[in-house]
N, C-alpha and C positions, 0 to 999 in steps of 0.2 A: 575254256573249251568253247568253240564256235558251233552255236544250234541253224542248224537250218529247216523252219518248217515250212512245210506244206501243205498243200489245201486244192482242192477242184477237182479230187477222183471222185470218181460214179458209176453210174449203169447208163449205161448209151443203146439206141437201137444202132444196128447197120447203118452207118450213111449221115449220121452224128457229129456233134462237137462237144469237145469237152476245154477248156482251159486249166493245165494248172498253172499255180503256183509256189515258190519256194523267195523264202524272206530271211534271211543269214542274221546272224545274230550280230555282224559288224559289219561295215561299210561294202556294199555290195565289190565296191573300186579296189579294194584291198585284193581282188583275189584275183590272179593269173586267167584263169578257166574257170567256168560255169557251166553247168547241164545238169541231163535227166540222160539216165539210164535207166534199163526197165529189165524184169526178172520173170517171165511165164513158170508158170509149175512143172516143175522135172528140169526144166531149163539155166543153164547160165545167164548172170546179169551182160548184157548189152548195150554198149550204146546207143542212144537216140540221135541227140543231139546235142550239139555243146556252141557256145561262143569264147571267144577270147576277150581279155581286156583292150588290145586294138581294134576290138570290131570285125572279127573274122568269125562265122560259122561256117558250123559240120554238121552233116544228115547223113545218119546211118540209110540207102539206098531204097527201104521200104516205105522211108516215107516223106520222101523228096517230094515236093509236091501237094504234098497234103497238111505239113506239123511246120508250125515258125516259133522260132526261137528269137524271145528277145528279152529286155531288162529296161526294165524303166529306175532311174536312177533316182529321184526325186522320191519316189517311195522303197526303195533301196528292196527292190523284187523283181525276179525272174519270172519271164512266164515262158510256159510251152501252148501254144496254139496247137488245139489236133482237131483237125478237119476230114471229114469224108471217111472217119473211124470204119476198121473194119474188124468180124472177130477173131484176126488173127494178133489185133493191137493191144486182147487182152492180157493183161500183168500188172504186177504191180511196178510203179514208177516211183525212181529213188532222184532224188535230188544231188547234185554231185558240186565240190568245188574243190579248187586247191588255190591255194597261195603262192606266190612268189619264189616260196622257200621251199616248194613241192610238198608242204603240210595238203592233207586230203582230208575230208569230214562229206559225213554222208547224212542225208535227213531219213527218218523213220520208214518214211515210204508210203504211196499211196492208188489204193486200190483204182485199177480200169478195168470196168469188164462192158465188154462188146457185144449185147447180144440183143434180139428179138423174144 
């Protein structure tokens, strides 16, 4: 079974950064797609952002501009850059991947909250 944790949720004020990230329990290269999807309270999970194994990223619309998405391979981790955080970016953020084979695995998940 493939773990992916992660680590770098917090309390940010307005106008903030946070970095997470997610460390898959096998070769980051192994998998098709990578991301973070995030979950607010009452709300459905969402996506953020994702990359592919050729090097193609996706920004969900909100936060174009402000979240980069990338993976450093050498420590075999993702990270989500989130910049100029606002309190609507509060949720909790899951780590997402799938494999080749369309196997899917999600990490536990971790807390952002945006406030002053």
């Amino acid at each position: 079974q493939v773990q992916l944790v992660e680590s770098g949720g917090g309390l940010v004020q307005p106008g903030g950064s946070l970095r997470l990230s997610c460390a898959p329990s096998r070769s980051i290269s192994s998998f098709y797609t990578m991301g973070w999807y995030r979950q607010a309270p009452g709300k459905q999970r969402d996506l953020v952002a994702t990359f592919t194994s050729g090097g193609s990223t996706n920004y969900t619309d909100s936060v174009k501009g402000r979240f980069t998405i990338s993976r450093d391979n050498a420590k075999n981790t993702a990270y989500l850059q989130m910049n100029s955080l606002k309190p609507e970016d509060t949720a909790v953020y899951f780590c997402y991947a799938r494999t080749f084979f369309q196997y899917e695995y999600w990490g536990q998940g971790t807390q952002v909250t945006v406030s002053s």
